[in-house]
C-alpha positions as CSV (number, residue, x, y, z in Angstrom):
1,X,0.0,0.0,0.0
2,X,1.6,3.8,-1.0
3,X,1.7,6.0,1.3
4,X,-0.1,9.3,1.0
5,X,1.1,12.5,2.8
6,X,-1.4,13.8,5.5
7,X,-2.7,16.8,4.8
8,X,-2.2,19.2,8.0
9,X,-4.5,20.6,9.7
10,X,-5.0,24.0,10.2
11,X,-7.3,24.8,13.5
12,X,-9.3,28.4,13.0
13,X,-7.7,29.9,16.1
14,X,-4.5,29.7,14.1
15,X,-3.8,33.5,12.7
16,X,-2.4,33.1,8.6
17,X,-3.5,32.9,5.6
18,X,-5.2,29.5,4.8
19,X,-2.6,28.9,2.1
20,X,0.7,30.2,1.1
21,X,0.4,32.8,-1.0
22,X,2.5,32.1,-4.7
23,X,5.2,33.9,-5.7
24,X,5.2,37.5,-6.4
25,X,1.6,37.4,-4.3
26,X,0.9,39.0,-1.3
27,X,-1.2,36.9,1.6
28,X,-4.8,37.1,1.9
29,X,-6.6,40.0,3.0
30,X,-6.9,40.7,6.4
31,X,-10.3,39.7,8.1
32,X,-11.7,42.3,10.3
33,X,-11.0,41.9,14.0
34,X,-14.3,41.8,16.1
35,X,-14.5,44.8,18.8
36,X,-16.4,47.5,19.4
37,X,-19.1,48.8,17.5
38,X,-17.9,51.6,15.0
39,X,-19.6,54.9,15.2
40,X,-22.9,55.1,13.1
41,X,-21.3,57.3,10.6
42,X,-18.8,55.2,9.7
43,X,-21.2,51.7,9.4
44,X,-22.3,50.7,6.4
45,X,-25.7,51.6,5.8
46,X,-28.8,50.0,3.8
47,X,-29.1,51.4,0.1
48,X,-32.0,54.5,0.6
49,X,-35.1,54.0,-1.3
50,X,-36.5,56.7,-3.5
51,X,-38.8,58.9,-2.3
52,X,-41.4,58.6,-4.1
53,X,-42.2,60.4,-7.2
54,X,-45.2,62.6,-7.6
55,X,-46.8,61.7,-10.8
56,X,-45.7,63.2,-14.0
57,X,-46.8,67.2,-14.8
58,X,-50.0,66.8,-12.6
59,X,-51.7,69.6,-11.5
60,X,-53.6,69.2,-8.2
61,X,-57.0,71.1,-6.8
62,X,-59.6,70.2,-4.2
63,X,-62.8,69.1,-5.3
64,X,-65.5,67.6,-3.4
65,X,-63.3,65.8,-0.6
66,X,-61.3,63.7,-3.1
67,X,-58.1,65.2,-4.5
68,X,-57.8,66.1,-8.4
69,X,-54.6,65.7,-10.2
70,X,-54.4,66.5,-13.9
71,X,-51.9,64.3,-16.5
72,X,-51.9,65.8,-19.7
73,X,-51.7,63.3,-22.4
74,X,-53.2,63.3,-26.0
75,X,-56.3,61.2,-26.8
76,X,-54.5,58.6,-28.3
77,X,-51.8,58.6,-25.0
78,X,-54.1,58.8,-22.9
79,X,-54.6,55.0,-21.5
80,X,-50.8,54.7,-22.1
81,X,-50.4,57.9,-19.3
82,X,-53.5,56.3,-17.3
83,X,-50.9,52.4,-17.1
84,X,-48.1,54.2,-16.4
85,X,-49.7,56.4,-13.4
86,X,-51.1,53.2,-12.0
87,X,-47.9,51.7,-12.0
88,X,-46.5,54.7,-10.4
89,X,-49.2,54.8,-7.5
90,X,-48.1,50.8,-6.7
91,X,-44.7,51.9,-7.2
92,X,-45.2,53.8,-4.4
93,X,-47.2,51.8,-2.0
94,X,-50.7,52.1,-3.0
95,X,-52.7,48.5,-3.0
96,X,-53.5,47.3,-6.2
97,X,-57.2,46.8,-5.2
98,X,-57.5,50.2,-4.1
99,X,-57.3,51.6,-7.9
100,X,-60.1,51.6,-10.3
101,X,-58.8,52.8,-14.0
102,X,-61.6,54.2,-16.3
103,X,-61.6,54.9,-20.1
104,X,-63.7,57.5,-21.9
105,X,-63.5,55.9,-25.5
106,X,-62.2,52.6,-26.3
107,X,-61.9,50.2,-23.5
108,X,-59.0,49.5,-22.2
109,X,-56.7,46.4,-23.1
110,X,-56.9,44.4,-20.4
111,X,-61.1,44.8,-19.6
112,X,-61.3,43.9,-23.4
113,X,-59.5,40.6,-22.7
114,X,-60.9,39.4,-19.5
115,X,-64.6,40.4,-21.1
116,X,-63.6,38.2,-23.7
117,X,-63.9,35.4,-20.6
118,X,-67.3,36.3,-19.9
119,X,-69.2,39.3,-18.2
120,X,-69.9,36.9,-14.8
121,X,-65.9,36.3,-14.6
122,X,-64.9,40.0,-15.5
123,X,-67.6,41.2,-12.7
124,X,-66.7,38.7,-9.7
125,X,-62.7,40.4,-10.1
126,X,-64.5,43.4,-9.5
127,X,-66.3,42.3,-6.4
128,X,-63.4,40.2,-5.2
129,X,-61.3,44.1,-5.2
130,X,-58.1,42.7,-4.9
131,X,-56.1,43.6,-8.2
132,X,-56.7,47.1,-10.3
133,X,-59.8,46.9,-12.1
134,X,-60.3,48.6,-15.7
135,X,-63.9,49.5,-16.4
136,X,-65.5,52.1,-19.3
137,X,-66.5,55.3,-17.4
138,X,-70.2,54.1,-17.9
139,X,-70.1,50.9,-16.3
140,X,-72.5,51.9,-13.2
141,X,-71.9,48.5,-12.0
142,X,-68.1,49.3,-11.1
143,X,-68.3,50.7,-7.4
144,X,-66.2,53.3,-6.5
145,X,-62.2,52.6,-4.9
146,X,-60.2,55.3,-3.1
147,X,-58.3,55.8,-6.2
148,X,-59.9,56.1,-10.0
149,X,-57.6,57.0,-12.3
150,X,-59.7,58.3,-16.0
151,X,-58.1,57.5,-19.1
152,X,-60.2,60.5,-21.6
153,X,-59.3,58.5,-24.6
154,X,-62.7,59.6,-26.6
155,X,-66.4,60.7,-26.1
156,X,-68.4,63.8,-26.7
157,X,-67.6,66.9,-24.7
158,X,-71.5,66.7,-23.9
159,X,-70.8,62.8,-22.4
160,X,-67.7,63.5,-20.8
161,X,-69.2,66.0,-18.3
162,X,-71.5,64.0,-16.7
163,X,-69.1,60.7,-17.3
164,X,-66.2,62.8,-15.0
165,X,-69.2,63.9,-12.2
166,X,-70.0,60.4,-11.5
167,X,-65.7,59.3,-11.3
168,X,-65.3,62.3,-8.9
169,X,-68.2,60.5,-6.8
170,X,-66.3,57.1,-6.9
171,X,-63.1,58.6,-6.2
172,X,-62.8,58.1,-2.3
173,X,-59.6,59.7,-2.0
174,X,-57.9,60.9,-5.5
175,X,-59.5,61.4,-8.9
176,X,-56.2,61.3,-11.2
177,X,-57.5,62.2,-15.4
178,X,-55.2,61.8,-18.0
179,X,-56.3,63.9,-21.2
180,X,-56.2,67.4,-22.2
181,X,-56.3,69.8,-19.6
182,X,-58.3,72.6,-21.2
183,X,-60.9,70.4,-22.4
184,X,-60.7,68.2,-18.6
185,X,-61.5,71.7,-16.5
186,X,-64.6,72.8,-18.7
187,X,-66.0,69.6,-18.5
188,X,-65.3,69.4,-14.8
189,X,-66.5,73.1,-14.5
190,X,-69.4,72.3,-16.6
191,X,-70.3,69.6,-14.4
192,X,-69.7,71.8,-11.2
């Protein structure tokens, strides 16, 4: 039978490197020594979130208890402004069943596709109120949510009025409309 060099053993309250360094090398990196706390301003802190962000060029006002912020965005922009302020209001903490998103013209994306399921299916998301929940601004069914965000991607000036009247209502806390500003206020001062 051959014999086999041990290997030695190397016990951690032995100080050294754990191997010999090669040539031209310097030994391993110190570890740090335990002791004393260091003073806060010198430990290492967790990376700082972001405040978070108000929402793009809004414009705020006070209007029957809930808050009104204004996003202007072109018709054909304006559901694509209404995703990305939902996904700026969960960016920064809201719950996704507290947002209800409304669209003026067209619906939007994803009601169109979960319709395409069946109206009892599409309906028992919006009682269940756990997700965001995309409804046309006529859909009297859709209850209100502290958050309604209106997407004015179409409709008469003459619709639109009493279409905003009844979001402001459902709006528990913040009313947030994405269209054209100048046409949003007289509507909403029509409607006053």
């Amino acid at each position: 039978m051959p014999l086999i060099p041990e290997e030695p053993q190397i016990h951690e309250s032995v100080p050294g490197p754990r191997t010999a360094p090669a040539a031209g090398r310097s030994a391993s990196t110190p570890r740090p020594v335990p002791g004393p706390p260091r003073p806060a301003a010198s430990r290492p802190t967790a990376p700082r979130q972001a405040a978070p962000r108000p929402l793009p060029k809004q414009r705020a006002q006070e209007r029957a208890g809930a808050q009104l912020q204004l996003i202007p965005a072109p018709v054909d922009g304006a559901v694509d402004a209404a995703d990305e302020t939902v996904d700026l209001l969960l960016d920064t903490g809201r719950a996704p069943g507290e947002i209800l998103v409304l669209t003026t013209g067209d619906p939007h994306p994803w009601a169109a596709h979960e319709l395409s399921f069946g109206e009892a299916s599409y309906w028992a998301q919006h009682d269940a109120a756990d997700d965001v929940f995309y409804a046309d601004i006529d859909a009297t069914r859709a209850t209100g949510r502290p958050v309604v965000v209106v997407a004015v991607n179409g409709g008469t000036d003459e619709t639109l009025a009493a279409s905003l009247a009844g979001a402001l209502a459902r709006a528990g806390v913040l009313l947030i409309v994405c269209g054209d500003p100048a046409r949003i206020n007289a509507m909403l001062g029509a409607s006053a």
